[in-house]
C-alpha positions in Angstrom: 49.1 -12.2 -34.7 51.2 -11.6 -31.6 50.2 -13.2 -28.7 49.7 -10.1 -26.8 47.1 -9.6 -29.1 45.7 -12.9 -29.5 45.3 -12.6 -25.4 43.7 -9.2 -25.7 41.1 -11.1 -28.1 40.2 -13.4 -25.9 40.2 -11.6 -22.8 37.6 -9.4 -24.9 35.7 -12.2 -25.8 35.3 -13.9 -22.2 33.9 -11.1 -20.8 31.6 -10.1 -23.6 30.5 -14.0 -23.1 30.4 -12.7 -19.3 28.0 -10.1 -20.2 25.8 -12.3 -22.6 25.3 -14.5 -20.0 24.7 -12.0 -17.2 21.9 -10.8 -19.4 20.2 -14.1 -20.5 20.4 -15.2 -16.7 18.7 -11.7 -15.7 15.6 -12.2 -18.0 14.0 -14.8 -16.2 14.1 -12.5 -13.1 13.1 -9.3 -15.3 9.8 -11.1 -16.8 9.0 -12.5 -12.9 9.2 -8.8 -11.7 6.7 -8.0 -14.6 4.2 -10.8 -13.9 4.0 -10.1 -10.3 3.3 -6.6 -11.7 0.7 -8.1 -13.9 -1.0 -10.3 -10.9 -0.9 -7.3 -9.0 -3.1 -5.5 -11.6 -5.0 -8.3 -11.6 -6.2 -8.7 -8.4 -7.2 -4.7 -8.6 -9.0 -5.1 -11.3 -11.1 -8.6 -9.8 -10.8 -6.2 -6.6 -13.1 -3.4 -8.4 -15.5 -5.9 -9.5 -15.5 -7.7 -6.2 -16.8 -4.3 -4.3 -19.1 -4.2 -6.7 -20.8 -7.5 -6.1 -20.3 -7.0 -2.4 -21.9 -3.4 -2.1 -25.4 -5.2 -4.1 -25.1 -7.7 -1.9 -25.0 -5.2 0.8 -28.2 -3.7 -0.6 -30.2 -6.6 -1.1 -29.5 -7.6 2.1 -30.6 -4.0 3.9 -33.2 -4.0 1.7 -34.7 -7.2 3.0 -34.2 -6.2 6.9 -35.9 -2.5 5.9 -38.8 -4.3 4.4 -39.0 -6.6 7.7 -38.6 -3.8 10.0 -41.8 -1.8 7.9 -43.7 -4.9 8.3 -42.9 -5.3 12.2 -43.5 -1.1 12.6 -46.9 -1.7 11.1 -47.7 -4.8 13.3 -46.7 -2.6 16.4 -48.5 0.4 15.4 -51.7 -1.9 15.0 -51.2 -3.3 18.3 -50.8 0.4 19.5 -54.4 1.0 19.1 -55.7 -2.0 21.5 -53.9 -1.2 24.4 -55.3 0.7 27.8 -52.9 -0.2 30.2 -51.0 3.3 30.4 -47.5 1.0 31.1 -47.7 -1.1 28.1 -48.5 1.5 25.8 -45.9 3.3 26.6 -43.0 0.3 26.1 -45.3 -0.7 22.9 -44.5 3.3 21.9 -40.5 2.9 22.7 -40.9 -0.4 20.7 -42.1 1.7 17.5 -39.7 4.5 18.1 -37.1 1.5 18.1 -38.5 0.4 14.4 -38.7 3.6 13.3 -35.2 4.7 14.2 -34.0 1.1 12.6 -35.8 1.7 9.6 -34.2 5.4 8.9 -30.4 3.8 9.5 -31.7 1.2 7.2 -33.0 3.8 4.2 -30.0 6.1 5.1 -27.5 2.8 4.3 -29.2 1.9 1.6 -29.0 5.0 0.0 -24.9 5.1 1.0 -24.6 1.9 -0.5 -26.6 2.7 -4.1 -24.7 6.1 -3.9 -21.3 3.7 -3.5 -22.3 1.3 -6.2 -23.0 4.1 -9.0 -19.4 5.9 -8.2 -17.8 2.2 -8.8 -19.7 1.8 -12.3 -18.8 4.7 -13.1 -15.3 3.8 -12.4 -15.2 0.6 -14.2 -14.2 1.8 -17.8 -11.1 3.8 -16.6 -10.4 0.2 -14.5 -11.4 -2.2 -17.3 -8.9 0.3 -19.8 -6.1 0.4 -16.9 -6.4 -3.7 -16.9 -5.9 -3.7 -20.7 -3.2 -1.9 -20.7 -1.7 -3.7 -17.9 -2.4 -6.9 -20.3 -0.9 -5.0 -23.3 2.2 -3.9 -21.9 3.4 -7.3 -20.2 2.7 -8.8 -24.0 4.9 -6.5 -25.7 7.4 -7.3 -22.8 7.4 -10.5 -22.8 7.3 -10.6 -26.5 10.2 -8.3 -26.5 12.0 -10.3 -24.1 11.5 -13.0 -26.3 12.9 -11.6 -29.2 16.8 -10.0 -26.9 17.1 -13.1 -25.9 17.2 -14.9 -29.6 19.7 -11.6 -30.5 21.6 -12.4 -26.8 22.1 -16.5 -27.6 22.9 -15.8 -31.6 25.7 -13.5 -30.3 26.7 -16.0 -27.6 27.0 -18.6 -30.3 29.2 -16.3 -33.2 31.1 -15.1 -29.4 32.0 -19.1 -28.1 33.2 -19.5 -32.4 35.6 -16.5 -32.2 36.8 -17.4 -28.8 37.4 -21.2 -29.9 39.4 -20.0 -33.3 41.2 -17.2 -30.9 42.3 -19.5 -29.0 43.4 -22.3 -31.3 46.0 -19.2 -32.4 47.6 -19.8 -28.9 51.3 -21.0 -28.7 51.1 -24.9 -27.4 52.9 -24.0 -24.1 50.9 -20.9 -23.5 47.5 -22.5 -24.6 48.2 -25.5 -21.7 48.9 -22.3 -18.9 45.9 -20.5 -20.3 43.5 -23.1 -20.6 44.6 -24.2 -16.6 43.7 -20.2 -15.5 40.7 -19.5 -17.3 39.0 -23.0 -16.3 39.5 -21.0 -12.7 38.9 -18.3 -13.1 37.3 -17.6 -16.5 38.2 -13.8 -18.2 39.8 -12.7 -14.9 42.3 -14.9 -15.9 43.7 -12.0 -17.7 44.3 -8.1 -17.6 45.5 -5.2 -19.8 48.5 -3.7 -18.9 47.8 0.6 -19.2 50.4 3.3 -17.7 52.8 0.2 -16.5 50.2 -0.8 -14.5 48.3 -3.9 -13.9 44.6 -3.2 -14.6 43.9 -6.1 -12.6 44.7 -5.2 -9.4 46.6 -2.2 -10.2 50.1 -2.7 -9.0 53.3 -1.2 -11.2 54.8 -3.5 -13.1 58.9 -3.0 -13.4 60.8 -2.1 -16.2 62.2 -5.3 -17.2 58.4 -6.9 -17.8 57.5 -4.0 -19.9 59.9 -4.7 -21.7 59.3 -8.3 -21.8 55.4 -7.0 -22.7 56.3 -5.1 -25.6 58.5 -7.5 -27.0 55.2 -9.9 -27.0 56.0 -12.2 -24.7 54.0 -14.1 -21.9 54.2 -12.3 -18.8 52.2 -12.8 -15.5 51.6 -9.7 -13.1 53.9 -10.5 -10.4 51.1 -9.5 -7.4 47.9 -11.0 -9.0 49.4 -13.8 -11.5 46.9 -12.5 -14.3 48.0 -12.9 -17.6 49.1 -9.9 -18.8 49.0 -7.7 -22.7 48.7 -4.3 -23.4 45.7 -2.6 -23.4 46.1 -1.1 -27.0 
């Protein structure tokens, strides 16, 4: 094979090892993304359920102060009866009014609240569904995940084989120059040559090194040093 062609090989094979590893790296970050999709769900669905417990709460509670207030609005309307004095049964009458406007804010928040809490049982299948899918979907992910990155590492492995043998069909003095620029600076150590011009950093190359090219022999672009071989 020449070794225009041997270098197009590998310079294929260093960025498709590129590529591979630009994927395997991104998959970590990809499955992150999707759990803090996953804990966001989460924390709705706890949310949902959370209201819920605080709204009963909510309830109990009222219900307990509307009972109290009853009791005290029965205590002062007793008392009502044994009073003459014209002055203290007329506070003891703005205390009741008092009670009594208490206890209808009390009964009318109650009623919000039990009026609250049905609409958010009602709710709960269409959450508890949404959180199961949620569940669902980041399992098939990850699962999928799981399974592109066996295909990504099982083509990195059958890749770093064809790239080793590739290489090994390197002349001795061009391996030792290659094997210096690609520890440097890896598949940009090369570039195709398309239109007598240096994909690499585009820059015209001159007659005499096309020449030189076609005849197959090691060339470096004169402006960015790449190696050089024809793109096809």
């Amino acid at each position: 094979m020449p070794v225009t062609d041997t270098l197009r090989e590998c310079h294929r094979l260093r960025k498709h090892l590129r590529e591979l590893q630009a994927e395997i790296d991104r998959g970590p970050r990809l499955l992150a993304g999707r759990e803090e999709t996953l804990e966001a769900e989460r924390q709705e669905h706890a949310a949902h359920h959370a209201n819920i417990t605080k709204l009963k709460l909510k309830q109990r509670e009222d219900e307990v102060s509307l009972k109290e207030t009853e009791t005290r609005l029965a205590k002062l309307e007793a008392q009502l009866t044994g009073i003459s004095v014209q002055k203290e049964y007329a506070a003891k009458e703005s205390e009741i009014a008092q009670a009594k406007a208490k206890r209808g804010d009390l009964e009318d928040t109650i009623l919000a609240t039990i009026t609250a809490i049905e609409e958010q049982t009602a709710l709960i299948p269409a959450v508890e569904q949404k959180w199961a899918e949620a569940q669902a979907d980041f399992a098939a992910f990850r699962q999928e995940a799981a399974e592109r990155l066996e295909r990504l590492k099982s083509d990195q492995e059958a890749s770093r084989a064809a790239l080793q043998k590739a290489e090994a069909d390197l002349p001795e003095d061009l391996r030792t120059k290659y094997q210096t620029m690609v520890k440097v600076h890896g598949a940009e150590a090369m570039a195709a040559v398309k239109n007598k011009t240096c994909q690499g950093c585009r820059t015209g190359l001159a007659e005499q090194r096309m020449i030189q090219l076609s005849g197959s022999g090691l060339i470096l672009c004169p402006n960015c040093g790449k190696l050089l071989y024809p793109s096809d």
